[in-house]
Wavefront OBJ file of the C-alpha trace (Angstrom):
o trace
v -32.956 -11.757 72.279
v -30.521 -12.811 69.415
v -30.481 -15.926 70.358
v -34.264 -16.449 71.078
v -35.015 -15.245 67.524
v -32.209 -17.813 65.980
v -33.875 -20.413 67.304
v -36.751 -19.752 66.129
v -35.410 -19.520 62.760
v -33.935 -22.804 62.797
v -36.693 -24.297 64.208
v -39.005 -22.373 61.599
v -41.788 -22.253 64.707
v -43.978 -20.176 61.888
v -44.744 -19.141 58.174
v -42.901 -16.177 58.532
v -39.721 -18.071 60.419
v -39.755 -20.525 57.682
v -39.343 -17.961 54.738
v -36.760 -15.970 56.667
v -35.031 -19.582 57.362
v -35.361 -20.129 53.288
v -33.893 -16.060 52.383
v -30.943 -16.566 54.487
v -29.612 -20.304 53.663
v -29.915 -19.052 49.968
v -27.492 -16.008 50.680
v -25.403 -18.327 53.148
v -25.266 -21.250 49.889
v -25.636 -19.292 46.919
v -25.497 -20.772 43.853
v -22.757 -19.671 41.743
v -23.116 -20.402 37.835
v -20.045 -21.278 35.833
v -20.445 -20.632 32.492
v -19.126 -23.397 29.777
v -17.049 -21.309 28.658
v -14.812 -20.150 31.083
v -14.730 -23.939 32.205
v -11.845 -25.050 30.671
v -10.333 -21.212 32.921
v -11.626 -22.551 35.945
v -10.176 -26.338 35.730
v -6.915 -24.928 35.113
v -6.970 -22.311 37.723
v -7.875 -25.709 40.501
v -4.863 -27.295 38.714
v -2.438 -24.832 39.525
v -4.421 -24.475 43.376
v -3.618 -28.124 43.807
v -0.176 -27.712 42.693
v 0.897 -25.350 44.690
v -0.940 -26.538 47.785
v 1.195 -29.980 47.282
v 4.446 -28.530 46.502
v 3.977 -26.010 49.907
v 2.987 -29.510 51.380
v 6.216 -31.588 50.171
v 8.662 -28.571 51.045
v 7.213 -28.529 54.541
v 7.394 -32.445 54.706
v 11.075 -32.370 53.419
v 12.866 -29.844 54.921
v 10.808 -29.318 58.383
v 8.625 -32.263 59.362
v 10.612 -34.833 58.534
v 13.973 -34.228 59.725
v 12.318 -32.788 62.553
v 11.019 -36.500 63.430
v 14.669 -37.754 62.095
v 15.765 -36.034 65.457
v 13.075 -37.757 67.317
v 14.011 -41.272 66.063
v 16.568 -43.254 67.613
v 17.262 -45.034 63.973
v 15.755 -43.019 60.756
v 16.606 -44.942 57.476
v 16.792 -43.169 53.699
v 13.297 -42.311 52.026
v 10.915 -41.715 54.704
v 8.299 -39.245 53.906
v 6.464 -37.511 56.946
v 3.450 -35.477 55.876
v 2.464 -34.275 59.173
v 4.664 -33.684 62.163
v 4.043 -36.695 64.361
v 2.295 -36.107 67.953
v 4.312 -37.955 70.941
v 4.069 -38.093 74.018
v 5.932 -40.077 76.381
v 9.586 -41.588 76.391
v 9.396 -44.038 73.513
v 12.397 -45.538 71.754
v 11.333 -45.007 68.329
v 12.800 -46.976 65.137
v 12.154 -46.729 61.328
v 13.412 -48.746 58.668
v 14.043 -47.858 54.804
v 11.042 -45.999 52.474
v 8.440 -45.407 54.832
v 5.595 -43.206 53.941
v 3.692 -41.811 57.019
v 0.621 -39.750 55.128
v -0.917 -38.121 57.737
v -0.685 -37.420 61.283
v -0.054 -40.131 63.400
v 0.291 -40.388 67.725
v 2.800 -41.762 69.688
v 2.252 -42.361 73.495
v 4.344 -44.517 76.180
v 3.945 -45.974 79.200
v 5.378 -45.666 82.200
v 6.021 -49.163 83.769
v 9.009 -50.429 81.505
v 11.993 -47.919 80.776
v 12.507 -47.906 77.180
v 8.678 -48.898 75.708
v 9.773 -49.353 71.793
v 8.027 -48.827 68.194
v 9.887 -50.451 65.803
v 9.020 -49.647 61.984
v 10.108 -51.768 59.395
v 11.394 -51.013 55.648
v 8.702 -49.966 52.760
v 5.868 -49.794 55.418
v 3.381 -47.108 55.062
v 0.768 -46.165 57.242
v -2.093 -43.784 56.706
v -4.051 -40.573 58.320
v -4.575 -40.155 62.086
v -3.215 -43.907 63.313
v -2.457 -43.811 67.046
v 0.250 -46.428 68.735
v -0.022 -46.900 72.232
v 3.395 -48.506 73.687
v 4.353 -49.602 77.009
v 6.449 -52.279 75.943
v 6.554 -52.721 72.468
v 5.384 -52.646 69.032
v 6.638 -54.009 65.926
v 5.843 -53.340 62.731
v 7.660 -55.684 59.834
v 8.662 -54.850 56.609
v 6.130 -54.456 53.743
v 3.494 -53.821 56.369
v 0.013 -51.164 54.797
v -1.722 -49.295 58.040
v -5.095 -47.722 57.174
v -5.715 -44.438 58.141
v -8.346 -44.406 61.565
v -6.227 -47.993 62.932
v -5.064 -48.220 67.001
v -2.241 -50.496 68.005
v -2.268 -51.018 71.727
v -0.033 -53.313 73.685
v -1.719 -52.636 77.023
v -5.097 -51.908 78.642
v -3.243 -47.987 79.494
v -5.164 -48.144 83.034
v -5.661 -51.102 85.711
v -8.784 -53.475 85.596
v -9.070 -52.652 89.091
v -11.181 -49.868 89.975
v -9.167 -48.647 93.027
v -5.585 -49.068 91.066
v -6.813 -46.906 88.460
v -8.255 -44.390 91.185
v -4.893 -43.688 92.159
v -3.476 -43.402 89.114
v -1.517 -46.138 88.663
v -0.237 -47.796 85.559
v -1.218 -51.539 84.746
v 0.710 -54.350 86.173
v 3.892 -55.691 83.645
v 1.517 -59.176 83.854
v -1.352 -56.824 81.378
v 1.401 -55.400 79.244
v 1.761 -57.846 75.617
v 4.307 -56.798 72.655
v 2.278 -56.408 69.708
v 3.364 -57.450 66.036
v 2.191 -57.107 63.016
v 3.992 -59.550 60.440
v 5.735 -58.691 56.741
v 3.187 -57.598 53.947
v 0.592 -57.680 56.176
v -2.548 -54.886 55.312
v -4.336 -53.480 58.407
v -7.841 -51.714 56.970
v -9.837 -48.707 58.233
v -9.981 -47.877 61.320
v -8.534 -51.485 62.635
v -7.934 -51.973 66.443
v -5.402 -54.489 67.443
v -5.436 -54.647 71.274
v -2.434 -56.388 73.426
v -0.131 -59.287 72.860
v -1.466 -59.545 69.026
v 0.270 -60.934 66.623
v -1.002 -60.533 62.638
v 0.098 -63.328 60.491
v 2.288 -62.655 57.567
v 0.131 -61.501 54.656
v -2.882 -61.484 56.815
v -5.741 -58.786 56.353
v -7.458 -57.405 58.630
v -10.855 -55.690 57.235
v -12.300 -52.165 57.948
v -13.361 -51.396 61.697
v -12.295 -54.977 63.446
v -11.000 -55.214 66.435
v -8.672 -57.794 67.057
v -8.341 -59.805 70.069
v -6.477 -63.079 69.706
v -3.850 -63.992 66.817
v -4.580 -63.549 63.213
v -2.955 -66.389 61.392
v -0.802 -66.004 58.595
v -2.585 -65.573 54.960
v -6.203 -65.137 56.707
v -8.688 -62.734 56.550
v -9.951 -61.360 59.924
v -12.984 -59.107 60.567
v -15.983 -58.451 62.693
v -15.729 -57.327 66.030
v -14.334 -59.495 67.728
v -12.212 -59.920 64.908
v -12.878 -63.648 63.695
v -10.899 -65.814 60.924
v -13.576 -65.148 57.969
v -10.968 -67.164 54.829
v -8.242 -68.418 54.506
v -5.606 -67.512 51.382
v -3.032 -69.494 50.142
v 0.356 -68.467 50.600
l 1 2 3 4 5 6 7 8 9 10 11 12 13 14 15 16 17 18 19 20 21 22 23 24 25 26 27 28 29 30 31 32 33 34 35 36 37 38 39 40 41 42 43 44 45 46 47 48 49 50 51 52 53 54 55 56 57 58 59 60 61 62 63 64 65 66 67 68 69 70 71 72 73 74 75 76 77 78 79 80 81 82 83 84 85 86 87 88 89 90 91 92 93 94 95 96 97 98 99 100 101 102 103 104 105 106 107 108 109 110 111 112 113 114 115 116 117 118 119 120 121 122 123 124 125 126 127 128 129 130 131 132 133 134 135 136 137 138 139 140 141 142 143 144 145 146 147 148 149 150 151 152 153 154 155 156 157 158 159 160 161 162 163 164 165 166 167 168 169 170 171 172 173 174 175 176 177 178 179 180 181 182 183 184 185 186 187 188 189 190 191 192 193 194 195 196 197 198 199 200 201 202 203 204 205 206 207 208 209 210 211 212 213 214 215 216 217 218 219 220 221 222 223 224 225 226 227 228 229 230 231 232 233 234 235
């Protein structure tokens, strides 16, 4: 019965469903004034909320998350910042260079045909909110190297082409598996896939949303999907 006359509220069927559909989104999104003068009150009261939310933040970052992922690491170097404890899963080898900045969560996942599938992180790379790496064999990331947040780095297809392979569960062959690199001061946008045996040029850029097939060359600007070569830069 509750959920019969919902409905009909948020469908406003009639007059009467319509007003009652009008009452209750103003007492669900009232309107709240704030006066001029307590402004000023108000600004400062968000200042000190933002504060304190980012100090909790950085004290969880530095004395929990990241030495948490330290222990994780098979090589950690000085001034990496973890803002979100990393999600892995799988037996990766994982290894991260000098003043990395990780500022969100990122995943980590392995596969299961070679024995030590590796991520390898350069020095003064950072890499943004919810970025996924998918290794079976390897990934490298050089130094210098800006990951926007939403981006997938995959050096395999994960399951076989075949239908029947991937019926049973089987991993893909070592013949689908392709390192992936991404080269020194190159800048990966929003939400970039780069699918298997990639390589990104030095100081490439790949824009928002491509996904990336073949070989980006060095000091080029990729996008589209497929990802195509839209200019060239000099070096």
């Amino acid at each position: 019965m509750a959920s019969e006359f919902l409905l009909k509220l948020k469908r406003a069927e009639t007059p009467f469903y319509a007003r009652m559909k009008t009452v209750a989104r103003a007492i669900l999104r009232p309107s709240v004034p704030v006066p001029g003068v307590i402004k000023p009150l108000a600004r400062l009261m968000f200042s000190v909320h933002a504060g304190l939310f980012f100090s909790m933040r950085w004290l969880r970052s530095t004395f929990y998350t990241t030495p948490l992922f330290r222990g994780r690491c098979e090589k950690s170097g000085r001034g990496l910042a973890v803002w979100f404890m990393p999600f892995i899963m799988g037996h990766s080898r994982i290894e991260i260079g000098d003043d990395v900045y990780i500022g969100g969560r990122i995943d980590i996942y392995s596969g299961h045909v070679y024995d030590t599938p590796t991520l390898r992180i350069g020095n003064r790379v950072v890499v943004g909110h919810n970025v996924s790496f998918n290794v079976s064999q390897e990934i490298v990331i050089e130094d210098d190297v800006m990951i926007a947040g939403n981006c997938s780095l995959i050096d395999s297809d994960s399951h076989p082409v075949d239908p029947d392979l991937r019926a049973q569960g089987l991993p893909p062959s070592k013949e689908d598996i392709r390192p992936v690199r991404i080269c020194r001061k190159a800048w990966l946008g929003e939400g970039c896939l780069i699918l298997k045996g990639v390589t990104i040029g030095e100081g490439a850029i790949v824009a928002a949303r491509s996904v990336v097939t073949h070989d980006v060359p060095a000091h080029s600007i990729a996008a589209g999907n497929p990802a195509k070569i839209v200019r060239s830069q000099s070096a």
